[in-house]
C-alpha positions in Angstrom: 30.0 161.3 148.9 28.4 164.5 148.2 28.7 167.5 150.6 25.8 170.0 151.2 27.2 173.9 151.3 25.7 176.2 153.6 25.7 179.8 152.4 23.2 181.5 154.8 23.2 179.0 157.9 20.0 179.1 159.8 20.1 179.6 163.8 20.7 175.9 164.8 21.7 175.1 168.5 25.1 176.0 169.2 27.8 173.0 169.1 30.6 172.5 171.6 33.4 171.8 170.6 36.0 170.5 172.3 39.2 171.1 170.5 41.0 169.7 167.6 42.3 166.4 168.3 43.3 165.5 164.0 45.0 167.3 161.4 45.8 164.6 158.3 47.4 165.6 155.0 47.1 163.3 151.7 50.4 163.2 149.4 52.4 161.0 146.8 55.0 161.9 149.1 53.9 159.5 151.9 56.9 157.3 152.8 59.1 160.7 153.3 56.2 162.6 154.8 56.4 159.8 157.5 59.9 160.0 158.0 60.5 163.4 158.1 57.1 163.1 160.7 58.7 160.5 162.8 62.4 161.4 162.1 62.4 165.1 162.0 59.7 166.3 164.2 60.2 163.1 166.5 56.3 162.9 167.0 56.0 158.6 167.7 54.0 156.5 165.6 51.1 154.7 166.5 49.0 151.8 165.0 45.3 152.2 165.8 43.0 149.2 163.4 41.1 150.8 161.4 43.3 153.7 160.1 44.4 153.7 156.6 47.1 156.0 156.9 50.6 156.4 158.6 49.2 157.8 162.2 51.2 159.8 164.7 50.3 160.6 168.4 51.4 164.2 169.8 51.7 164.8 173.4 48.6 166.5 174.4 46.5 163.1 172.4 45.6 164.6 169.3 46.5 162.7 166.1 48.4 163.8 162.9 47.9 161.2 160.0 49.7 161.2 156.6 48.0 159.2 153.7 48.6 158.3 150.2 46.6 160.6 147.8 42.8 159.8 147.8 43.2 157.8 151.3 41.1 161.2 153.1 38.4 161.3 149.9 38.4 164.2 147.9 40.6 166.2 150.1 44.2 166.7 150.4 43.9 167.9 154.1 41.1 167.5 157.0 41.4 168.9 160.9 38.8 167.1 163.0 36.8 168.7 166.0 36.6 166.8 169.0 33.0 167.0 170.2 31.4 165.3 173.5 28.6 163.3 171.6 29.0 162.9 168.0 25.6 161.9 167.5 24.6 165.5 169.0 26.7 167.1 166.6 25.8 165.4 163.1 22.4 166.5 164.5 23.6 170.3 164.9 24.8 169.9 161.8 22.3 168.3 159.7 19.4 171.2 161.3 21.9 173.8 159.8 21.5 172.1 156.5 24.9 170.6 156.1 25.1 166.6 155.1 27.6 164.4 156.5 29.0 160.9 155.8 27.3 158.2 157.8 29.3 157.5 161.5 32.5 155.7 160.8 34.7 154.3 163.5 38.1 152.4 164.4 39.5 151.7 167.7 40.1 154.7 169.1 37.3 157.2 167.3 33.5 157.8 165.7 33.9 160.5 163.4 32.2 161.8 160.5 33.2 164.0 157.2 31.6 167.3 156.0 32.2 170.0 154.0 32.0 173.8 155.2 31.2 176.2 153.8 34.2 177.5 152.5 34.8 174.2 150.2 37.1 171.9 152.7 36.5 168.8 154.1 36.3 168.1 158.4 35.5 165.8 160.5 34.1 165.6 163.9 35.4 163.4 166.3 34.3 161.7 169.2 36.9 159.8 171.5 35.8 156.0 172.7 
């Protein structure tokens, strides 16, 4: 999937965002990641269909996921926003020029990708 860049963003609705409810890192290191993860910081595991990754659920409901490398696309690391209406959002976003990846979803989330300006990889989120 190819990410559009916006340099110079053109004045575009303002989104909401909610918070951030997912921070995921991809590493060869996945099996002790998820240890030290579940073992270390004591955060549980959770199994949510849909996820390819090793997911763990933190107290105020946000998500921390650890993957094996190329299981988050081209990126080693992503945060997603929470947003009321992802639908809205993409919208936001595609008027400011910036592409995203078409709506995926698992049992828990929508979300999509896109890439900011400075060169990383997001995600927007919207809670089902």
């Amino acid at each position: 999937m190819t990410h559009a860049t916006v340099s110079g963003c053109p004045s575009v609705g303002r989104m909401h965002l909610l918070g951030i409810c997912f921070a995921g890192t991809s590493t060869p290191q996945r099996g002790p990641m998820s240890e030290f993860v579940s073992e270390v910081l004591g955060v549980p595991s959770r199994h949510v269909d849909g996820v390819e990754a090793d997911l763990f659920e933190l107290p105020d409901g946000s998500s921390f996921a650890v993957a094996s490398p190329g299981g988050m696309g081209d990126s080693a690391r992503s945060l997603g926003f929470l947003v009321a209406s992802l639908d809205d959002a993409v919208a936001e976003l595609n008027a400011a020029g910036v592409a995203t990846d078409p709506p995926a979803a698992n049992e828990k989330d929508r979300y999509v990708h896109f890439t900011a300006p400075d060169g990383h990889l997001y995600e927007l989120v919207e809670r089902l």
